[in-house]
N, C-alpha and C positions, 0 to 999 in steps of 0.2 A: 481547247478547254482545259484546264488547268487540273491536276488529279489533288481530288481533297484529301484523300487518302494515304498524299506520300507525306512521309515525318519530317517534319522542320528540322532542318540543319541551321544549329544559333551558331555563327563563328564572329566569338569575341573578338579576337584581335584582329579581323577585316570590319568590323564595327566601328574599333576606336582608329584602327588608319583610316578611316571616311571619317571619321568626327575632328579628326587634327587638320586631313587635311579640307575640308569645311572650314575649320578656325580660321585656317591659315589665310584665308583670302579678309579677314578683317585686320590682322595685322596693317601698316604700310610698310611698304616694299624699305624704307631709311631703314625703320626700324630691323626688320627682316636681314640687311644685312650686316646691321651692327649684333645681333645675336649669333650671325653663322659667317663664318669663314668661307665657305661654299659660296662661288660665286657660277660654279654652271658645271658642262661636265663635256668632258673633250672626248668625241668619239673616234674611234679609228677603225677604218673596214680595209681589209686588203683586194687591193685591184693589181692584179696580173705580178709583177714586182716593185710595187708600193704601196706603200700607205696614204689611204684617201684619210684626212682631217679635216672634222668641224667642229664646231663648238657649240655644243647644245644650252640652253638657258633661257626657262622660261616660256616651255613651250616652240621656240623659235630655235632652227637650224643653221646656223651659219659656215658654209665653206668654208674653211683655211686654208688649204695646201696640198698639193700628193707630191708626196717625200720616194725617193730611192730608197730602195730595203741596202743602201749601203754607206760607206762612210762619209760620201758627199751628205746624204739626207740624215746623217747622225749629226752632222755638222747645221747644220738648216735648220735643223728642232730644236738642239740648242741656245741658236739664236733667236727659234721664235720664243723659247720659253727667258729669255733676258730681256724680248725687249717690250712680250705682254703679258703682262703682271696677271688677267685672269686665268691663262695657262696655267701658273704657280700653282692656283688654289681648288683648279680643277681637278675634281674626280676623274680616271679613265676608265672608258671601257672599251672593250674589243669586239665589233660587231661582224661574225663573218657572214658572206654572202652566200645565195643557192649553190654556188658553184663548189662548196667547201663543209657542206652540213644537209639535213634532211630533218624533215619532221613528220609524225606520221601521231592519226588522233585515235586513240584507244578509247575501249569501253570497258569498264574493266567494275567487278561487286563493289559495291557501297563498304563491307567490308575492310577491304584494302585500302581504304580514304589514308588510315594511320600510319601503312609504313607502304606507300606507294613505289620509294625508288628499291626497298628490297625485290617488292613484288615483280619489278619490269628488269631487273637485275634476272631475276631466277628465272624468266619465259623472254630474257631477250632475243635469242637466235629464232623466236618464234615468231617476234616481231619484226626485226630487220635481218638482214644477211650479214650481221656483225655478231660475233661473239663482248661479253663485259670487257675481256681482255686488249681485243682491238679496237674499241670507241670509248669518247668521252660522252657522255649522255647526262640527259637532266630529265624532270617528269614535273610538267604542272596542271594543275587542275584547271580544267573550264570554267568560266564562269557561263555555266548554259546551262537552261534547263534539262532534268535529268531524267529519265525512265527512274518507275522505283525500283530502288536495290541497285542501282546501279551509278556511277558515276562517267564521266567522259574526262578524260586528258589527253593531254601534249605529252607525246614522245619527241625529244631532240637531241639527233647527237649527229657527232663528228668523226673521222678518222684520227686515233692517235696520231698516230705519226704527223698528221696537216699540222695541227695544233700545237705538236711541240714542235715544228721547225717557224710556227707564224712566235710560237710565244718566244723561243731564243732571238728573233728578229724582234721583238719586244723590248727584251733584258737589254740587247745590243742598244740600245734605242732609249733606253732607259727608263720606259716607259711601263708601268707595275699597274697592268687593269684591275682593278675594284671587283668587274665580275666580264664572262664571255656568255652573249648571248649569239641567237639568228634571227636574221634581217627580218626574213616573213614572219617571226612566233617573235616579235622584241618586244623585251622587259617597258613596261610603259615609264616612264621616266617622267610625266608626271604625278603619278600619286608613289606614296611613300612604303607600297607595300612591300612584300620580301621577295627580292628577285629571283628569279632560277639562274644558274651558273655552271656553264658546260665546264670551267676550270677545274679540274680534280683539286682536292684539300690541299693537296702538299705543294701545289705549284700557286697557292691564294696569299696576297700579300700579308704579312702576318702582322695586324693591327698592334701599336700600342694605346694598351690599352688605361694608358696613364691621362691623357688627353681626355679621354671618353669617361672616367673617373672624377676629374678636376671640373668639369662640366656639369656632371649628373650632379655632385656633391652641391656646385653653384647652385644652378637649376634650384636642387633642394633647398638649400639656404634662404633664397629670394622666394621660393615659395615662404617659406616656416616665417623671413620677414612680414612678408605679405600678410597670413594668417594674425601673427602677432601686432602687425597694425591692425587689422580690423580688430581683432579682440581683447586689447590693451585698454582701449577705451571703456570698452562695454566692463572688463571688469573691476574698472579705477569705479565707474560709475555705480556699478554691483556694489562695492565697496564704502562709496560714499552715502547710497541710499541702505545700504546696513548700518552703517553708522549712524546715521541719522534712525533708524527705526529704532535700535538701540536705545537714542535720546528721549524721542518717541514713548516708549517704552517705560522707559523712567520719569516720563511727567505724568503719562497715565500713569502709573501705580501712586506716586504722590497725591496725584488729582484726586482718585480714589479714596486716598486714605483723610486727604482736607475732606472729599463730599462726607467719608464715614464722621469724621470728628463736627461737621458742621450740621451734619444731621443731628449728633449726641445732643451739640448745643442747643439747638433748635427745641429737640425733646427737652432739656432741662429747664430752657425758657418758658416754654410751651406750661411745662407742668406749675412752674414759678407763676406766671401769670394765672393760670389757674386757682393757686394757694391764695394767690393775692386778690383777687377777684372772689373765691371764697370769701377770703379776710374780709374783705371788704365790702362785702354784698349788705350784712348788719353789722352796725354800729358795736364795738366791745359792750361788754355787761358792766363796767364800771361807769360806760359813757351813759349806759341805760338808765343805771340806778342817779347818777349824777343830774341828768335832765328831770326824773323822775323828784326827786330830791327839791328841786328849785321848782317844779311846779306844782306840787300840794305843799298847800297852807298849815303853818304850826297846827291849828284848831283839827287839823287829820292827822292819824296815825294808822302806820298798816302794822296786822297781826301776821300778814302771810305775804310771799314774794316767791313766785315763780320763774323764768324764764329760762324757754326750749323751744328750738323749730321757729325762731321767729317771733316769739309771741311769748308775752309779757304776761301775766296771772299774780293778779294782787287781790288782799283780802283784808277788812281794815275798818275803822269805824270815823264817822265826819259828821262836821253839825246839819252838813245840807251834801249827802252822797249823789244829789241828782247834777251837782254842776259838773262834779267827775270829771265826767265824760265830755264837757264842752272846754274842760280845759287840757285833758288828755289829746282831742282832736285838734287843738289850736296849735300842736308842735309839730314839726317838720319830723320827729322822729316818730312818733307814732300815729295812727290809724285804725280806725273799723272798733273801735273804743265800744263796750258793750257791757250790758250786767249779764251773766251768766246765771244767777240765783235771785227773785225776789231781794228788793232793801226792808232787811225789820229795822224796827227801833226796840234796842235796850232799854230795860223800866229803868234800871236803876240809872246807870251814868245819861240819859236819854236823847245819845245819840244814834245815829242810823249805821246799823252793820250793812255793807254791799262788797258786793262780789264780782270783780271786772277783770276782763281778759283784753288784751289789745293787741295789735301786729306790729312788730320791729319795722320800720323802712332805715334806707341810708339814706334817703334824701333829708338835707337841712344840718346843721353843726346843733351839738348840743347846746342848751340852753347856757348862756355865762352867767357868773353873778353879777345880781343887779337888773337882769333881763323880768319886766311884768311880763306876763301873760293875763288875756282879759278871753272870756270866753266870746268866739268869734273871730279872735285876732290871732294869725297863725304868725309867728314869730315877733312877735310884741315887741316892744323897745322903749327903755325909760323915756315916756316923754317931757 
């Protein structure tokens, strides 16, 4: 059963070596090798006085040869490295056997995760029957589960002395391993994590690191193209639809400013018609008096003349004040013709005073010269 209790160890960079090499199987293997140079990785284990070779790559072991640790097998290696081309580009390593190394598995505080190879440095004679000074050693951690506080690793190491007479048979040989591991504890060579290496620093090939420079810098570049394709477009098009809103922008506010000015008109219109529709509703007072004028007879005369609100207010004396009214009604412009006062009759001159109020309309043109009016006949015409 699992302790809930122990603290999550997050280790990012074993995170992203399982996320590359996850990628890496979608790759195709063409492509794959047109990105890397690396075509496998040539191992070499010493059996008795040679070197056993094969060619690792891909998972898959292939024999090669077991060479003399002498100038016959200097000569043989050479030849095999001229006449197969994935030799060239091969990594080496040097794998030695039980016979020549020892591993032994520690338990050692959680503490110590951070400088492990000090810590198996300073309690080695505790661990093996070698002092730091007589061995080459290396320390990797388990992947297994751990007691808490506590961690498990790999202790590996070698006799000086083996190791520097396998590696001068190396140099001799011409052969400059990558890293030295052992057989039983070996570096997995398929994933890409960081190996352990019995080789002490000073005896590790010393990388240029101009290569690994020109690469990463590529790398970057091809990324940064990458990005600037995808995002080149997106911001020509940012660009194109700003400019456009811009335009946008500026027909709204014109638009606006036509709706403001075409509203003003409207209103101006609005109130124009209005005035004239006023105007127009009665007849002018010239048109009043005009009509009025052609329709009582010389023998009437008015003393008084009103007109306001519509409505006409005459006051005036006639031989017969009763027909007024039926000649007042016979015209298109007025209506509702009425006496407002009794009709007297004057002793003296002895005609009738009357007093009549009538309503303006616009319906009908006024009366022209020459137009009869007969009481009855509402726009008369010389017959």
């Amino acid at each position: 059963m699992p302790n809930l209790n122990s603290a999550i160890d997050l280790d990012y960079k074993k995170f992203f070596r399982w996320w590359k090499h996850e990628l890496s199987f979608l790759i195709p293997d063409r492509i794959k090798q047109l990105a890397s140079d690396q075509q496998g990785i040539l191992v070499v284990r010493p059996e008795g006085n040679q070197f056993a070779l094969s060619y690792w790559f891909e998972g898959q072991e292939e024999p090669l040869a077991n060479l003399e640790r002498d100038e016959t097998g200097i000569a043989t290696f050479k030849e095999m490295l001229a006449t197969d081309e994935r030799l060239q580009k091969a990594d080496l390593i040097f794998r030695l056997t039980k016979k020549y190394a020892l591993q032994k598995e520690l338990s050692l505080p959680a503490a110590a995760k951070e400088n492990l190879y000090q810590v198996v440095t300073y309690e080695l004679p505790r661990y093996s029957p070698f002092s730091a000074e007589q061995a080459y050693y290396a320390v990797k951690a388990m992947d297994v589960d751990n007691e808490p506080g506590q961690i498990r690793v790999m202790l590996i190491l070698t006799m000086r002395e083996v190791l520097d007479g396998f590696y001068a048979d190396l140099k001799a040989f011409g052969m400059i391993p990558k890293f030295v591991d052992y057989e039983e504890f070996a570096n997995n060579l398929d994933e890409s994590e960081e190996p352990y290496n019995l080789l002490p620093e000073w005896l590790r090939e010393k990388k240029d690191r101009t290569a690994q420079i020109v690469h990463v810098s590529l790398a970057g570049l091809v990324a940064l193209l990458f990005v600037a394709a995808l995002a080149l477009p997106v911001w020509l098009e940012s660009r194109s639809v700003n400019a456009l809103q811009d335009k946008i922008d500026a027909i709204e506010k014109d638009a606006k400013n036509t709706k403001a000015l075409q509203a003003e008109v409207d209103a101006l219109v609005d109130e124009t018609q209005q005035l004239i529709a006023k105007k127009t509703e009665k007849p002018p007072v010239v048109a009043v008096l005009d009509t009025l004028s052609k329709l009582i007879k010389d023998d009437t005369w008015l003393a008084y003349a009103q007109y306001a609100s519509g409505q006409l207010q005459i006051q005036g004396e006639s031989p017969a004040a009763s027909t007024l009214i039926s000649v007042l009604e016979a015209s298109d412009v007025f209506a509702n013709a009425k006496f407002v006062s009794p009709v007297t009759r004057d002793n003296v001159t002895k005609m009738e005073r009357f007093q009549i109020t009538v309503d303006i309309t616009k319906a009908g043109d006024p009366i022209k010269p020459g137009d009869i009016i007969k009481p009855g006949d509402k726009n008369g015409t010389d017959e």
